[in-house]
C-alpha positions in Angstrom: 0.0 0.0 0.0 1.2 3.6 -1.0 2.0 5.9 1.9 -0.8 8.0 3.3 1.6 11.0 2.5 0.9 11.2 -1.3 -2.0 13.5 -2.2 -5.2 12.0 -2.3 -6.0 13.0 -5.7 -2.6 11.7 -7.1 -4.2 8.4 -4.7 -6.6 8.2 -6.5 -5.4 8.4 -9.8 -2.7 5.6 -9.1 -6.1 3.7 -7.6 -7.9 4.1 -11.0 -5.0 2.7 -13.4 -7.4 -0.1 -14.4 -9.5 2.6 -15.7 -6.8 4.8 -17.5 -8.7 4.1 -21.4 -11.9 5.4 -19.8 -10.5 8.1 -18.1 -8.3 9.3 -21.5 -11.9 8.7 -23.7 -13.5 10.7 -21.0 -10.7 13.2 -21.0 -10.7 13.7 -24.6 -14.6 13.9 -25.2 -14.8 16.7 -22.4 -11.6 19.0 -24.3 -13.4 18.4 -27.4 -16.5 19.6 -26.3 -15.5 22.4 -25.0 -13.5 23.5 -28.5 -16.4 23.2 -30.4 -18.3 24.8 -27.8 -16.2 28.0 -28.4 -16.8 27.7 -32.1 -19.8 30.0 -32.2 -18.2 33.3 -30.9 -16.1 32.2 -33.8 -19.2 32.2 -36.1 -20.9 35.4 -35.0 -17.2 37.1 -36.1 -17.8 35.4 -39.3 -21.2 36.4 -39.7 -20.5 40.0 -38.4 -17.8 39.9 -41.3 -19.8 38.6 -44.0 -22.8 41.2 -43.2 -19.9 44.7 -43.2 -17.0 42.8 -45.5 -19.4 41.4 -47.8 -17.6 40.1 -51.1 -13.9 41.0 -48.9 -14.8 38.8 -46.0 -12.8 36.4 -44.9 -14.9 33.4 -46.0 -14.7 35.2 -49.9 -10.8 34.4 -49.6 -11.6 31.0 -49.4 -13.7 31.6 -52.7 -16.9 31.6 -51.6 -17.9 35.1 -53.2 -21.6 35.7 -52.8 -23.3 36.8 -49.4 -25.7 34.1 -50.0 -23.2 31.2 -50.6 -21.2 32.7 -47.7 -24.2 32.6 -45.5 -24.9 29.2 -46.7 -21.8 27.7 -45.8 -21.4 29.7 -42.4 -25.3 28.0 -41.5 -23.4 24.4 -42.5 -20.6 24.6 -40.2 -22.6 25.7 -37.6 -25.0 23.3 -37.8 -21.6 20.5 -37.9 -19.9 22.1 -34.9 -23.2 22.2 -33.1 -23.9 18.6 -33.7 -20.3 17.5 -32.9 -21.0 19.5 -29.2 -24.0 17.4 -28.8 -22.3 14.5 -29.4 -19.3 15.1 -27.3 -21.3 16.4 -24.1 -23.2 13.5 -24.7 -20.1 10.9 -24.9 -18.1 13.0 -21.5 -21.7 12.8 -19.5 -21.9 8.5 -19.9 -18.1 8.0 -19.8 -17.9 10.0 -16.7 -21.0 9.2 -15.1 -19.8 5.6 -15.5 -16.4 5.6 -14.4 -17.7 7.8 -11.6 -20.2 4.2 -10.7 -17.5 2.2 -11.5 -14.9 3.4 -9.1 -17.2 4.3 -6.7 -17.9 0.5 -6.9 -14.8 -0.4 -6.6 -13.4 1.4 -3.7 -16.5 0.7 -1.6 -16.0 -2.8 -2.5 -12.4 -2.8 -1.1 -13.2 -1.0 1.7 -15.7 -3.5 2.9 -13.3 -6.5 2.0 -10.6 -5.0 3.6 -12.9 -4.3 6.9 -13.6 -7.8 6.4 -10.0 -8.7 7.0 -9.5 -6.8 10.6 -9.6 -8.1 13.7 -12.0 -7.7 16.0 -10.6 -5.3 18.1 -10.4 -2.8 15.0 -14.3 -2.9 15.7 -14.5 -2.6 19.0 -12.1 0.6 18.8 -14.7 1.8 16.2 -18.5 2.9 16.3 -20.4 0.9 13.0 -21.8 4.4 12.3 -17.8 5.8 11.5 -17.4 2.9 9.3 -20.9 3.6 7.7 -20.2 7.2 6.8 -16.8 5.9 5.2 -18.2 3.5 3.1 -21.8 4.9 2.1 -20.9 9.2 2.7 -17.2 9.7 1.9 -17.2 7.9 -1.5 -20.4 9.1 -2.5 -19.3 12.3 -2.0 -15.9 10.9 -4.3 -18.7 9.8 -6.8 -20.2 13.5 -7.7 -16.9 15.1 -7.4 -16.0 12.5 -10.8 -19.5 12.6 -12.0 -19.4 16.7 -12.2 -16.2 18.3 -11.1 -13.4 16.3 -12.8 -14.9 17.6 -16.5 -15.2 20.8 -15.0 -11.8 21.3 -13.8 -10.6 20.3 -17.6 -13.4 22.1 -20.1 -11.8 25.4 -17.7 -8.2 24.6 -18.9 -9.4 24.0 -22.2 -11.2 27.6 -22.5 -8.1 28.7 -21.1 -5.8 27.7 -23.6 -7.9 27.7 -26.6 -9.5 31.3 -25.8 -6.3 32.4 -24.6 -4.0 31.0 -28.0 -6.8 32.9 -30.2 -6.7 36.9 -28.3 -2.5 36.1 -28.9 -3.3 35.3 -32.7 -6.0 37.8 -33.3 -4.9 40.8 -30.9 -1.6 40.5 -29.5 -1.3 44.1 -28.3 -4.1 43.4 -25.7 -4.2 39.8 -25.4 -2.4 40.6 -22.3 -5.3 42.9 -20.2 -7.8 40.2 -21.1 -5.7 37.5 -19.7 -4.6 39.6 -16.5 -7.1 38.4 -14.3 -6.9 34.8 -14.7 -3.3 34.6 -12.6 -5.6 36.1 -9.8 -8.1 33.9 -10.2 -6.0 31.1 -10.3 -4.2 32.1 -6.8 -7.2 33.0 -5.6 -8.9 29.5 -6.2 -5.4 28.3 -4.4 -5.5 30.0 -1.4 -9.3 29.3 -0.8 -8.1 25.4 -1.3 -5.7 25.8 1.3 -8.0 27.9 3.7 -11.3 25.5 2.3 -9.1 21.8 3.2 -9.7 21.6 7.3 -13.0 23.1 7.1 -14.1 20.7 5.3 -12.2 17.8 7.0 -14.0 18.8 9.7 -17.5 18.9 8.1 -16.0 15.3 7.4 -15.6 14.2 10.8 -18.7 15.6 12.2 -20.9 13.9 9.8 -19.1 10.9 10.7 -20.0 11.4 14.4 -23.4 12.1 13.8 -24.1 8.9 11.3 -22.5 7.0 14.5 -25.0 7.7 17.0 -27.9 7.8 14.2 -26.7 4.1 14.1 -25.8 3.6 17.7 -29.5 4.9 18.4 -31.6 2.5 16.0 -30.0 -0.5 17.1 -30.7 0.1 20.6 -34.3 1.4 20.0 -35.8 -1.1 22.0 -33.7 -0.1 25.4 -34.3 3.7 24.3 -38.1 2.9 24.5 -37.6 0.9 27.9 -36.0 3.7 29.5 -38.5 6.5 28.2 -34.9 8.1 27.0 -36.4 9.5 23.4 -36.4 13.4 24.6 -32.7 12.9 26.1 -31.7 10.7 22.6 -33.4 13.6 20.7 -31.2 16.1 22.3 -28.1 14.1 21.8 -28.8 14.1 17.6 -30.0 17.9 18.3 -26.7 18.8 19.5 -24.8 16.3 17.0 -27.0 17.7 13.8 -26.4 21.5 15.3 -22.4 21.2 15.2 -22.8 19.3 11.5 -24.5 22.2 10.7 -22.4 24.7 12.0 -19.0 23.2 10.4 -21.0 23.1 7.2 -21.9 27.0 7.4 -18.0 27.9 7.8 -17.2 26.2 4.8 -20.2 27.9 3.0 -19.2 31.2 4.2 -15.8 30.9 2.5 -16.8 28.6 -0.4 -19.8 31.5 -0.8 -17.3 34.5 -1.2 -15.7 32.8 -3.9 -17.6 33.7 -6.8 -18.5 37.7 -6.2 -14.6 38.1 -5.6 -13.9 36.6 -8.9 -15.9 38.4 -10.9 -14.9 41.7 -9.5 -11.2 40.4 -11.0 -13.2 39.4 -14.5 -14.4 42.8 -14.8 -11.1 44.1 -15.3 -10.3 42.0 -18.5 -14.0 42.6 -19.8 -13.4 46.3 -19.6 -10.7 46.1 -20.8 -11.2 44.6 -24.3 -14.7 46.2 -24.5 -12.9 49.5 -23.9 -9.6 49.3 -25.5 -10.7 46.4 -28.7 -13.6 48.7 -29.3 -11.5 51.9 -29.7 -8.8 49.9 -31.8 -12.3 48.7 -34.3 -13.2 52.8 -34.5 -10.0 53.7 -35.5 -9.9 50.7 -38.4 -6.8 49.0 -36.9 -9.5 46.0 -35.6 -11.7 44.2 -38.3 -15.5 45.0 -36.4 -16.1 41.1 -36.9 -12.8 40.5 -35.0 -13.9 42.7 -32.1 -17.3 41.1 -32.2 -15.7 37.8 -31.9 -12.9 38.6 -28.6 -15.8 40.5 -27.2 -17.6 37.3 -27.4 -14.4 34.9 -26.7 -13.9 37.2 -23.5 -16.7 36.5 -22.0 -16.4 32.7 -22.4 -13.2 32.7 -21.4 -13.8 34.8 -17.9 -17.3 34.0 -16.8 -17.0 29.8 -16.5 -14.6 30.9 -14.3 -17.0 31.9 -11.7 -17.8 27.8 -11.9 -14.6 27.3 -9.8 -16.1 28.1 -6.7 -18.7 25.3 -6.9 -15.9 22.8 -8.6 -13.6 24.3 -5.9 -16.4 23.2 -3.3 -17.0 19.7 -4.9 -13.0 19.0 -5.0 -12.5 19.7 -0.9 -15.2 17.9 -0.1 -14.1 15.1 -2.2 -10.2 15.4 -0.7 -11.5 15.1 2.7 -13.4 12.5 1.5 -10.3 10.3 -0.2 -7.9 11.2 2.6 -10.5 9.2 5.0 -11.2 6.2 3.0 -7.5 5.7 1.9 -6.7 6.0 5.9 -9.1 3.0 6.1 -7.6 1.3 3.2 -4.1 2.2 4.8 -5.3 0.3 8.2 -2.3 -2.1 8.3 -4.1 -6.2 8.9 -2.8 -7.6 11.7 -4.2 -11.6 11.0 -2.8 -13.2 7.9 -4.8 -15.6 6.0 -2.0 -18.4 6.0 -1.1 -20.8 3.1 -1.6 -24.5 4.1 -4.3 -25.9 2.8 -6.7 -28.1 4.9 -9.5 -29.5 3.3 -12.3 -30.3 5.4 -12.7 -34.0 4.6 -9.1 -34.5 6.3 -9.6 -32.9 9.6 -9.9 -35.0 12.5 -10.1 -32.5 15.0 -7.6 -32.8 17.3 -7.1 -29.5 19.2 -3.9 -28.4 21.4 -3.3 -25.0 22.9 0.3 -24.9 23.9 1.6 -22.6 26.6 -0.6 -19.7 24.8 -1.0 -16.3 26.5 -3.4 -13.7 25.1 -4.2 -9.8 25.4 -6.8 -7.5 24.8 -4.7 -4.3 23.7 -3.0 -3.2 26.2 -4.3 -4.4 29.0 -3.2 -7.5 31.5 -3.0 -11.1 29.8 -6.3 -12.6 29.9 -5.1 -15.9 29.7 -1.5 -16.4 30.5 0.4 -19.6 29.1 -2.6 -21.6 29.1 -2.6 -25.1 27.7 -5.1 -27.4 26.8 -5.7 -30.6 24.6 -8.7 -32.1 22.9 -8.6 -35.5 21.5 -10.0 -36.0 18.1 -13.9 -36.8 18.1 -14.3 -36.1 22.2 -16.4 -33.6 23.9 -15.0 -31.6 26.2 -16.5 -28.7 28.8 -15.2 -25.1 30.4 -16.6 -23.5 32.8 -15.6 -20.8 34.9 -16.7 -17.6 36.4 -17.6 -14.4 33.7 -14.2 -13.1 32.8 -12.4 -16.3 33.7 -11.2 -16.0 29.8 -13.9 -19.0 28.3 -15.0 -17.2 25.4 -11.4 -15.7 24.7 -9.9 -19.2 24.0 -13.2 -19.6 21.1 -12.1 -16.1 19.3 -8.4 -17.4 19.2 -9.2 -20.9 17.7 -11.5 -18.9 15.5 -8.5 -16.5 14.9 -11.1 -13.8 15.6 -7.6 -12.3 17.7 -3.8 -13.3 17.4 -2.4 -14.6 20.1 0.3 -13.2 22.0 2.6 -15.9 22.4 2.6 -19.9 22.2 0.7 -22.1 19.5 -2.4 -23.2 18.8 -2.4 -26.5 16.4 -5.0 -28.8 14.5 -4.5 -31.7 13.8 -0.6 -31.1 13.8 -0.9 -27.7 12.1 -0.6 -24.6 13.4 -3.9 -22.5 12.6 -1.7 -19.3 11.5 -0.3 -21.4 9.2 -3.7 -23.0 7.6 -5.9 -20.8 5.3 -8.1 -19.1 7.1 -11.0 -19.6 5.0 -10.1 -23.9 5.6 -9.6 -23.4 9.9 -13.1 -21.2 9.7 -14.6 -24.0 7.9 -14.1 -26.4 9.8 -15.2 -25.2 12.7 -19.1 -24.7 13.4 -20.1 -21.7 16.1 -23.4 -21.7 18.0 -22.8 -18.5 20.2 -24.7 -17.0 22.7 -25.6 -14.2 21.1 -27.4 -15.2 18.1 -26.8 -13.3 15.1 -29.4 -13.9 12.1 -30.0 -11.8 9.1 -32.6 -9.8 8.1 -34.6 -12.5 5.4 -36.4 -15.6 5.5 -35.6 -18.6 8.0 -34.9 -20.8 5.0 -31.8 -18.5 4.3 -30.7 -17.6 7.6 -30.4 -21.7 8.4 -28.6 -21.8 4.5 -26.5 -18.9 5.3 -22.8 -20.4 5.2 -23.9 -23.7 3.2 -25.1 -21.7 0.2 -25.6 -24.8 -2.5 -27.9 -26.5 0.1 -31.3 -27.7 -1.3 -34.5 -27.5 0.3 -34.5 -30.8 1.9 -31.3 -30.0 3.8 -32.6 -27.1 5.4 -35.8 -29.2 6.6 -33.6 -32.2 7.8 -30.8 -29.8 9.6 -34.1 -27.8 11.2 -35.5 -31.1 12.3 -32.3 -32.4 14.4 -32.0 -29.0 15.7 -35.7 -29.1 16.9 -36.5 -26.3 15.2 -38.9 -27.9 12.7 -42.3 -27.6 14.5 -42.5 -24.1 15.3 -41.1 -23.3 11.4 -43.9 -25.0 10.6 -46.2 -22.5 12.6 -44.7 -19.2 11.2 -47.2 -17.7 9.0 -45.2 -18.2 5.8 -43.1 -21.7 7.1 -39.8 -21.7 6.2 -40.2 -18.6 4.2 -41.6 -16.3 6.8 -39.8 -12.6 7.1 -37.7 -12.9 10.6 -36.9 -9.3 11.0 -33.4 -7.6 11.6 -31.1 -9.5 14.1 -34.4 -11.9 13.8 -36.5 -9.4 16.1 -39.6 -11.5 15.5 -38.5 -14.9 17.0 -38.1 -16.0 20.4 -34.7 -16.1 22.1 -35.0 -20.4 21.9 -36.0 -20.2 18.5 -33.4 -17.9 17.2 -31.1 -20.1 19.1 -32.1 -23.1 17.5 -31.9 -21.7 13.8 -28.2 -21.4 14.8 -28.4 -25.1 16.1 -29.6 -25.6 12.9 -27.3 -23.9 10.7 -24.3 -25.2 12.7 -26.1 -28.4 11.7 -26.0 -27.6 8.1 -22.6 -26.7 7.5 -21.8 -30.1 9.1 -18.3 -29.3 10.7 -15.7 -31.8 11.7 -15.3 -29.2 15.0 -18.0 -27.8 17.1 -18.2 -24.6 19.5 -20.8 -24.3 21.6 -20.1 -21.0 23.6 -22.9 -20.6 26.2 -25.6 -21.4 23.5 -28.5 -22.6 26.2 -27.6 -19.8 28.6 -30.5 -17.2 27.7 -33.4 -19.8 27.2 -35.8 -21.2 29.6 -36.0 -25.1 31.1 -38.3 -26.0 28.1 -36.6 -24.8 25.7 -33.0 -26.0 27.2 -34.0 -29.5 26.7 -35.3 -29.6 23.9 -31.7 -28.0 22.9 -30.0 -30.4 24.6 -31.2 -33.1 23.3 -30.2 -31.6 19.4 -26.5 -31.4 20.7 -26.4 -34.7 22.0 -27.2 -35.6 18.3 -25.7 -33.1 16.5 -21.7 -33.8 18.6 -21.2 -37.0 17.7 -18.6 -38.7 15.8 -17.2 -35.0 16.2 -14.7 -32.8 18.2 -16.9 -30.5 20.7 -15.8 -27.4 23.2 -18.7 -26.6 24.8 -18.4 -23.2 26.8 -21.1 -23.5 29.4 -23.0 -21.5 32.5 -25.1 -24.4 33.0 -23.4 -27.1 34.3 -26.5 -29.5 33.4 -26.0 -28.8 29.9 -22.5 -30.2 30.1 -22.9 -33.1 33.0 -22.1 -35.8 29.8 -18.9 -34.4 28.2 -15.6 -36.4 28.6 -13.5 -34.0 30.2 -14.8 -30.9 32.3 -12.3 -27.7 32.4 -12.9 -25.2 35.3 -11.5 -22.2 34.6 -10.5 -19.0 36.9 -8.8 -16.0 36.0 -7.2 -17.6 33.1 -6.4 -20.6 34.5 -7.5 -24.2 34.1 -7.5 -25.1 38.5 -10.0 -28.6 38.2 -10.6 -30.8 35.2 -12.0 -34.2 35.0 -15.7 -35.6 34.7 -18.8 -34.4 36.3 -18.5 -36.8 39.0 -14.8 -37.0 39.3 -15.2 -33.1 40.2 -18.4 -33.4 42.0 -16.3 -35.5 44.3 -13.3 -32.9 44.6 -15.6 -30.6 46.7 -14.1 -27.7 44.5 -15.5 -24.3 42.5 -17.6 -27.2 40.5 -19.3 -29.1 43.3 -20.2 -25.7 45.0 -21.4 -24.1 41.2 -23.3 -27.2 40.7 -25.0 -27.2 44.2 -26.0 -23.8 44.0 -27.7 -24.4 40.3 -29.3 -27.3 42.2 -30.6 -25.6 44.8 -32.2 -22.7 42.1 -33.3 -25.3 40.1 -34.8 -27.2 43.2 -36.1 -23.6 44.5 -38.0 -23.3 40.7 
């Protein structure tokens, strides 16, 4: 990756190199509409000429010597250099409307893969409303900056040199005064740039702010409502909105200025040929259809110019734009994908952690060279207190986080050696907090095992118990489930991840506390999926109910990151330890129930 210290336009024009034909079409269709959009102060000189010249004008040299023949072929070219405007402005608008979409496309593509890529941590350093406002706001704001301001930027160059070439040809002696004020305008348009940049970095950040709590706020909706919070939430967006609002206006009030400061400048050159080209036509020095034609050419030429303030405008806010997605895109990976392949038909299953200590950050070690081993095919149980560092050792299997130090092997292998995408496959997560897609339940149970038919889905949904009350949705197994599944039960949403677990039919299963938030009924009914769906498979079942787990083959209590018992449920019921007292006060609630 390029360093962040290039410019971000010159970033995104290395970026766009698979586009460099487009952009050069583009390019060329916008310069040439702009020549033959200059043609016709050209015409009205020729027309001027023909009317006061008559059989000496200029188009008579070319020996076409009646007004009528020269009128004739005058209304021909302009009817050609019309049509070839037309034809131009219509070839820049799709070529850069479409290589506007395209890399638009592409670089909120990237972004999202390359999101896809971090750790976890990266998230939880980072509201979901920031990353929104990079992806969605910052390159749409890239997109109209292409779509608009890039052909801009060059049909203004063009009138430049093409108006500016012609008052050299045709007038030398004051070429000069009409060009004066475009060095002005040109520093001007600089310095506002420079002063324009951190206001709108800022409008930037605000915006990002504000999209992160708009976010933050509808996911938590249902807590908002508990709490009667909606005036205090109100506020907080009030208050947000109000500063968006208010970095906005500074960057108006400069942007705004712009334009009534450069036309004070144009006047000067306007004047100036009207004035001094007018008095050189009166005197006879200046053919009148010459003069008609720079008095024309000079206001083409100084007027678009007054266009640089919005382009100007579109340009910073694009800058700030680029300079925040490429600082994404520049967001060094700290997992690598690994290059062993492991297909899943080979893995047995056999896990060992070896002498492995892990951090969050920079905080204290979480689990400090911990070691553990799991036979292939066995089930095996941790439990612990909350914080004991349970879930940690899933993420690290899952390579959700690196470890520290020490290794982590499969089957032999270590994981940061195997591809990624082959260690992920072969393990199947049913999590605590169930996560389920917006869409039906037939795709939420397919989600991961995407080529499934129909009759997989039914069969997984049936070992999973999950059948019956799919049956009882309005729509079966193509009922609507809401966001994060909002319309199921806790239970049920727990058993479509049974049952998608089920699907994907993984040679190594996590179960990470995956009964804790259901009732008795429900538990059971669980319970007696798992017992069906772990066998003939490697199982690390991560449990707060010790009932859940009473079967596995080897039990792991675990405090402060520490394995202190292990052994079955009546080898450590025995003990007298942290287990037998856990499991006789989850009698005694049970017993109390």
């Amino acid at each position: 990756m390029q360093s962040s210290k290039h410019h971000p336009f010159r970033r995104l024009l290395d970026y766009a190199q698979g586009y460099r034909v487009e952009i050069w079409q583009a390019c060329l269709c916008s310069v040439l509409n702009k020549v033959f959009d200059l043609a016709p102060p050209a015409l009205i000189g020729l027309a001027v000429d023909i009317v006061v010249e008559q059989e000496n004008s200029f188009l008579a040299n070319w020996g076409f010597e009646s007004v009528f023949t020269q009128l004739v072929v005058l209304s021909l070219l302009s009817f050609l250099i019309w049509a070839l405007e037309s034809i131009f402005e219509y070839a820049y608008e799709r070529l850069w409307r479409n290589l506007a979409q395209s890399i638009q496309h592409d670089l909120r593509l990237d972004g999202y893969q390359h999101l896809q890529r971090m750790e976890l941590s990266f998230f939880e350093e980072r509201s979901t409303g920031a990353l929104m406002a990079v992806l969605n706001d910052d390159i749409n704001q890239l997109e109209r900056f292409l779509d608009r301001g890039a052909n801009e930027v060059l049909q203004v160059l063009t009138t430049v040199i093409v108006i500016g070439g012609a008052f050299i040809v045709l007038t030398p002696n004051i070429a000069a005064l009409a060009l004066l004020p475009i060095p002005f305008i040109l520093w001007g348009s600089i310095s506002f740039q420079k002063r324009l940049a951190p206001r709108y970095d800022a409008v930037r950040e605000t915006v990002s702010t504000l999209n992160s709590q708009l976010s933050n706020n509808l996911t938590g909706i249902t807590t908002i409502k508990s709490f009667t919070s909606e005036d205090y939430e109100t506020e907080r967006i009030r208050q947000l909105s109000h500063e968006y609002s208010r970095t906005n206006r500074r960057a108006i009030a400069l942007s705004a200025a712009f334009v009534p400061l450069i036309r004070i400048i144009i006047l000067v050159g306007f004047t100036a040929i009207l004035l001094l080209g007018g008095l050189d036509a009166a005197a006879g020095t200046l053919a009148v259809g010459t003069y008609s034609t720079m008095v024309f050419l000079t206001q083409r030429l100084l007027w678009p110019l007054t266009r640089l303030g919005e382009t100007l405008d579109l340009y910073q806010r694009s800058q700030a734009s680029t300079r925040r997605l490429f600082k994404l895109l520049d967001t060094p990976i700290a997992s690598y994908p690994g290059s062993k392949s492991l297909p899943i038909e080979q893995v047995k299953g056999e896990i060992i952690l070896d002498s492995v200590t892990f951090a969050y950050q920079e905080r204290q070690p979480i689990i400090t060279n911990f070691s553990l081993s799991v036979p292939a095919g066995e089930t095996i149980a941790i439990v612990g207190a909350t914080g004991s560092g349970k879930s940690t050792i899933v993420k690290l299997l899952l390579r959700l986080y690196e470890i520290k130090s020490g290794h982590i092997t499969l089957d032999g292998l270590d994981i940061q050696d195997i591809l990624l995408s082959d260690l992920r496959r072969a393990i199947g997560l049913v999590s605590q907090d169930v996560f389920l897609f917006h869409g039906t339940v037939a795709e939420n149970i397919r989600y991961g095992s995407f080529e499934a038919s129909d009759e997989d889905i039914v069969a997984a949904a049936t070992i999973a118990e999950a059948h019956g009350f799919i049956q009882e949705l309005p729509q079966g197994y193509q009922t609507i489930i809401g966001e994060r599944g909002q319309k199921l039960s806790g239970g049920q949403r727990q058993r479509l991840a049974i049952a998608r677990a089920v699907l994907k039919n993984p040679p190594i299963l996590i179960l990470d506390e995956a009964t804790s938030a259901v009732d008795n009924e429900t538990e059971a009914a669980i319970q007696r999926s798992l017992e069906h769906i772990t066998q003939n498979r490697t199982t690390i079942a991560i449990a707060h109910r010790l009932s859940t787990i009473r079967n596995a083959d080897c039990i792991y209590v675990m405090d402060r990151g520490e394995i202190v018992e292990q052994g079955s449920h009546e080898h450590l019921l025995q003990q007298s330890g942290i287990y037998a007292n856990l499991w006789t006060v989850q009698m005694g609630e049970l017993l109390q129930h």
